[in-house]
N, C-alpha and C positions, 0 to 999 in steps of 0.2 A: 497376530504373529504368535501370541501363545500358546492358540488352540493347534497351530500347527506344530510348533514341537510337540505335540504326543503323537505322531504319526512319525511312520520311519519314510524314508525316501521313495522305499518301494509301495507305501501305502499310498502316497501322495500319488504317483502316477496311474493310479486308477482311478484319480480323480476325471470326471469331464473336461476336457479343458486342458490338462495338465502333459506336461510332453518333459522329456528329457533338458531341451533347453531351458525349461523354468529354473532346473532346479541349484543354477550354479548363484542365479540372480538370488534365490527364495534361502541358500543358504548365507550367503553377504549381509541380507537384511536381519537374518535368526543372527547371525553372528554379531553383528552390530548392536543388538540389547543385549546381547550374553546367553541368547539361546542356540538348540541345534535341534535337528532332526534326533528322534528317538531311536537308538541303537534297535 
């Protein structure tokens, strides 16, 4: 989960794989140890 907070939101959806619905799930979990996407 850490390596992905250094990626912003829009980094992340150009991931393979990665779609708009991941990211309400991807941010609950950053948010729950205290992380977030990178502004």
């Amino acid at each position: 989960m850490q390596a992905l907070s250094k990626y912003s939101e829009k980094e992340i959806l150009k991931f393979h794989g990665m779609g708009p619905a991941s990211l309400p799930k991807l941010r609950v979990a950053l948010k729950e140890i205290g992380l977030s996407f990178k502004s």
